[in-house]
C-alpha positions in Angstrom: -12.1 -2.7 -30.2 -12.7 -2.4 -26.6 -14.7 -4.7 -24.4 -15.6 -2.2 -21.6 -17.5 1.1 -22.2 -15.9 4.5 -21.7 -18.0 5.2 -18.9 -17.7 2.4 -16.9 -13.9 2.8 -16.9 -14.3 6.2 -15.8 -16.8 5.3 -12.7 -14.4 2.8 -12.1 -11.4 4.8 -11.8 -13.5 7.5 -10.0 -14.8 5.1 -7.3 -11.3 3.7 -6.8 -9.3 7.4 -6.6 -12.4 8.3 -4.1 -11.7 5.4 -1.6 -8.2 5.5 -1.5 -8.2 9.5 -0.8 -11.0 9.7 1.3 -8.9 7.0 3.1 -5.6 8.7 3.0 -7.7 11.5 4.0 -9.1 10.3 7.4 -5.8 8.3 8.4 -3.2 11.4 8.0 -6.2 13.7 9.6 -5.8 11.2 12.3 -2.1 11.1 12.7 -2.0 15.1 12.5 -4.8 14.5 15.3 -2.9 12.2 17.8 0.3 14.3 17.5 -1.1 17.6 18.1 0.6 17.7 21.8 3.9 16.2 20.7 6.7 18.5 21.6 7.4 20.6 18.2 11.1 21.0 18.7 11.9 17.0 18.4 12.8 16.8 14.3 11.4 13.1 13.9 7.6 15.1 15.4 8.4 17.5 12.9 8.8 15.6 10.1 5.5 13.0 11.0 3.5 16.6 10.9 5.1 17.3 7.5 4.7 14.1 6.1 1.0 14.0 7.0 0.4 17.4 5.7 1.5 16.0 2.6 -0.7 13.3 2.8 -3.9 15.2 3.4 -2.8 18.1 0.6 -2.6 14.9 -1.6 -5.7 12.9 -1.1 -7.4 16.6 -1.0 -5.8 16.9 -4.7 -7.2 13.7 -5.3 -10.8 14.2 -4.3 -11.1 17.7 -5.9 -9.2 16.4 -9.2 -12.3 13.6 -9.3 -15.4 16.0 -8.3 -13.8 18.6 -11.1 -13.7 16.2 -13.5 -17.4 15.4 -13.1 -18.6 18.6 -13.1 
C-alpha cells in the first residue's frame, strides 16, 4: 500500500534532479569561466578545469537523463 501516488513521486524526483543540475550546471560553467586566463601549465589549474568539466558533463547527464525520461 503506498500513501503517495506514482506520479507525484516522479515530479518530485524530477523537480529535485532539475535544481541540483541546473545548479551544478551554472556553478562549474562559472568556475570554467573565471579560470579561462589561468596559466595552463600549473597542474592544480589543470586539474580545477578537469574537475569542472566533470561537473558540467554530469549535471548535463542529469538534465538530459530527466527531459528523456519525460518524453
Amino acid at each position: 500500500m503506498t500513501f503517495v501516488p506514482h506520479a507525484a513521486i516522479v515530479w518530485f524526483v524530477t523537480t529535485v534532479t532539475m535544481a541540483l543540475s541546473s545548479a551544478w550546471l551554472v556553478y562549474d560553467s562559472w568556475n570554467l569561466w573565471r579560470l579561462r586566463g589561468a596559466d595552463r601549465k600549473d597542474p592544480l589549474v589543470r586539474d580545477k578545469i578537469f574537475g569542472y568539466v566533470i561537473g558540467v558533463i554530469t549535471a548535463v547527464v542529469g538534465i538530459v537523463g530527466v527531459l528523456r525520461y519525460h518524453t
